[in-house]
Structure formats: C-alpha cells, structure tokens
SEPA-915967 format. One record per residue (C-alpha): residue in three letters; x, y, z. Coordinates in steps of 0.1 Angstrom, whole numbers. Layout:
# SEPA-915967
 code     x     y     z
  ALA     X     Y     Z
...
//
This chain:
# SEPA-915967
 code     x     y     z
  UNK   -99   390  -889
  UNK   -74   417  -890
  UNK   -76   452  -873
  UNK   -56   476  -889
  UNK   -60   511  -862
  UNK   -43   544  -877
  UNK   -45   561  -846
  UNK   -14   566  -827
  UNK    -7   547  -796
  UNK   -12   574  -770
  UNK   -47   587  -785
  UNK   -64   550  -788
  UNK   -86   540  -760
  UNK   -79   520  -731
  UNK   -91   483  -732
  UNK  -118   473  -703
  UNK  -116   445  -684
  UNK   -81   426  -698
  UNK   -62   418  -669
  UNK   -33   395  -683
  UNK   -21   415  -711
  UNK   -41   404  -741
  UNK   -61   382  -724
  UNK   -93   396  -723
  UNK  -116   384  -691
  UNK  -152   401  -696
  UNK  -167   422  -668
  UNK  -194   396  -658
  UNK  -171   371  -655
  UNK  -151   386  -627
  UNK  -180   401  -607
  UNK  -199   367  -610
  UNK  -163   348  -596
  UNK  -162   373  -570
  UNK  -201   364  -560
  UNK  -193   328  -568
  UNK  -165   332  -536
  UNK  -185   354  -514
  UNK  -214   327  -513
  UNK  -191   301  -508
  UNK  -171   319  -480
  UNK  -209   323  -465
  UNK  -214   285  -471
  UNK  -182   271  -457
  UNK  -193   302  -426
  UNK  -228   280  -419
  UNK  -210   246  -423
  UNK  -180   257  -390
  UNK  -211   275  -373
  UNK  -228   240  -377
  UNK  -194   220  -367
  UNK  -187   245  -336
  UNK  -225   242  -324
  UNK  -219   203  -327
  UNK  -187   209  -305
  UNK  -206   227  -278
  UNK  -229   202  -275
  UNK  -207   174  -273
  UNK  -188   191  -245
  UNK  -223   200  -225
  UNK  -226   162  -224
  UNK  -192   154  -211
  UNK  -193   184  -188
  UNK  -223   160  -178
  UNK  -212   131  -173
  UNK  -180   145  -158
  UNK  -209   160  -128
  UNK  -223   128  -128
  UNK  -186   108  -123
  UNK  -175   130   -99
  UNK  -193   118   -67
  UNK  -174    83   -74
  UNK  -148    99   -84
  UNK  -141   113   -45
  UNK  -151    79   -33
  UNK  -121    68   -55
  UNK   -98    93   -38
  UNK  -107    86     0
  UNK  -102    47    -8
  UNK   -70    61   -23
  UNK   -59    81     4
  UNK   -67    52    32
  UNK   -49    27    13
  UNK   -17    44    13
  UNK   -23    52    51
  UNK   -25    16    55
  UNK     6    11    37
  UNK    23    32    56
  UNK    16    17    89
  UNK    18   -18    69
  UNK    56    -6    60
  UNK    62     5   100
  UNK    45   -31   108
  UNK    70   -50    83
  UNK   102   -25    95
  UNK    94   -37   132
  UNK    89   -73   128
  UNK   105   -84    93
  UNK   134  -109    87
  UNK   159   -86    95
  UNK   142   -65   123
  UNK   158   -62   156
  UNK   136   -82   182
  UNK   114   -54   203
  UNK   108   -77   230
  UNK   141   -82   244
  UNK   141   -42   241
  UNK   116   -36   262
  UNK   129   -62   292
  UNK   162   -43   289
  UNK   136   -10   295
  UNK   122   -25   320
  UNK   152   -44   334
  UNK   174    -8   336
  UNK   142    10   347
  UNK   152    23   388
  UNK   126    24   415
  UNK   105    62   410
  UNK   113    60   372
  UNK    84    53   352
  UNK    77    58   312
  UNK    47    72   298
  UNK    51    61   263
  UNK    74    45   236
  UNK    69    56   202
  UNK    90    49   169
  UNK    85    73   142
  UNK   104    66   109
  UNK   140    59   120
  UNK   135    77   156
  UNK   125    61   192
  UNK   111    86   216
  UNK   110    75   254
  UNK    88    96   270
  UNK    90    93   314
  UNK    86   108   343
  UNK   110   105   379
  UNK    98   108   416
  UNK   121   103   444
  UNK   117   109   481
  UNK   154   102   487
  UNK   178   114   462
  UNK   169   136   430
  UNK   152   126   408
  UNK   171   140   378
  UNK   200   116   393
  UNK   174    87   385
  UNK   171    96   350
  UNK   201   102   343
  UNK   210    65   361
  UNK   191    54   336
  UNK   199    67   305
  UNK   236    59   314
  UNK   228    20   322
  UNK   207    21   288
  UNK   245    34   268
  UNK   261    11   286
  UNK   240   -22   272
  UNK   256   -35   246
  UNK   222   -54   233
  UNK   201   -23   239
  UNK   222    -3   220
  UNK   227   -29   186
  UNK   205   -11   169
  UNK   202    21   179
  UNK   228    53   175
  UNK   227    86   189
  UNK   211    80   223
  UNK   203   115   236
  UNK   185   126   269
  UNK   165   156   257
  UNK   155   187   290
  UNK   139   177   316
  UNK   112   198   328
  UNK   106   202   365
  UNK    66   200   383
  UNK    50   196   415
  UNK    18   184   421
  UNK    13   190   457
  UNK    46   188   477
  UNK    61   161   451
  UNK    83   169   429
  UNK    83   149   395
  UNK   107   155   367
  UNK    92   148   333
  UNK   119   133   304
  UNK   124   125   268
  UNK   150   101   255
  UNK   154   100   215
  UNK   175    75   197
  UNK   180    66   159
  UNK   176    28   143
  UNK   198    18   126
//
C-alpha cells in the first residue's frame, strides 16, 4: 500500500508510540513489558527474601551448635595450655640433664664444698639461662659480709664450678637482726652457658 500525504512536513502529526525511527512499537506492548519486569523484579524480590530467610536459619543452627561446642571447646584450651606448661618444664628437665648438660651434682658438692662455717643457702633456682643463689651469713667472730664475699670469691676461683657458668655476680646484701644477731641475707646470679 502506498500513502501519498500532501501536507507539508511541519503541519502533519506526530506519530505515537515509534521509538526506533520507523519502527513502530504499539502502546500496549511497552506498558505490558514494563509490567512484564515489574512482576518479575517482585518475583526474583520473594525468591532472595526466601534465600536470605534460609541464610538466617542456617546460621541460628550453627550459632547452635557453636553454644553447644564451646564447653569442650575450653576443655580443649586448658589441656592446651597445661601441655605446653609441661613442655616447658619438660624442656628445663632435658636442658638440666641431656647429653650435653653440665653434671649438677658435682655443682652442688662444689656449693657445698666452698660453703664457710655461718653461710647457709636458702634456695637454688635456674630460670632460663640464669642461676640464682639465694643465702644468708651469721657470724659471731668476723662479719659476716666478709663470709660472703669468701665465698663468692672461692666460687670464681673454681675452675669446674665456673665451666659452665659466666658472669658470676654477688647482687646487695641486705642487713637484719633478729634479736641481737645479726644476719646478712645474699643473692648470687650467674649465666649458663
């Protein structure tokens, strides 16, 4: 069919509802797309409400079951914790008495050996690489900070004491009196080699 229209261009009416130049799209057509993509905007909106209400649930059961771990959980960690006390101490043990370990009892008969009359030592305790001597000196006759420090030279000056040790260091002495005695309490540190 041919249109022949004698009206000039600027006087004819507009054309409804062609988008693409002379395609022509009716009005239904568009308004029933536009429907067609509301409603499926709406559907895919129920299906992510259904998806995140799945979500929620699923992480209310693992919250769950995370409560219901948790008791065994801090059993876990106690057991943990003990173990690697145990293989701290082990490590100490192993350090003292291994292969290559110096031998502790001839130590201590050397203590004991270079120990003067009114000297005595409260406690020996090896902490990492550090010896502490912990003693206390009485004497009647001379001072006793003479006695310590007796002893503390004799202890530098044994060459099998000090094989294994460095640094051999008297630390203050601190001065008491328990009645009319005077007692002179000490610390000796040393490192292990």
């Amino acid at each position: 069919m041919i249109n022949i229209n004698l009206i000039p261009p600027h006087l004819r009416k507009k054309e409804k509802g062609r988008l693409l130049g002379k395609v022509s799209i009716p009005l239904e057509i568009i308004i029933g797309c536009g429907g067609g993509l509301l409603v499926l905007l709406g559907v895919v909106h129920v299906l992510l409400l259904f998806v995140n209400i799945g979500k929620l649930a699923q992480h209310k059961a693992l919250q769950k079951q995370w409560e219901n771990m948790r008791p065994g959980k801090e059993n876990v960690d106690s057991v943990v914790n003990e173990m690697r006390k145990f293989q701290g101490k082990y490590k100490a043990i192993e350090d003292i008495g291994g292969e290559n370990s110096l031998s502790w009892a001839q130590k201590l008969n050397i203590l004991s050996d270079n120990l003067p009359r009114g000297v005595w030592l409260k406690k020996i305790d090896l902490s990492e690489d550090t010896l502490f001597i912990e003693g206390s000196a009485i004497s009647k006759e001379t001072s006793e900070i003479i006695s310590i420090h007796h002893f503390t030279a004799n202890l530098k000056q044994d060459g099998s004491f000090m094989e294994h040790f460095t640094d051999l260091e008297l630390g203050s002495i601190q001065r008491r009196k328990i009645k009319n005695v005077e007692i002179a309490d000490f610390v000796i540190t040393m490192k292990v080699k």
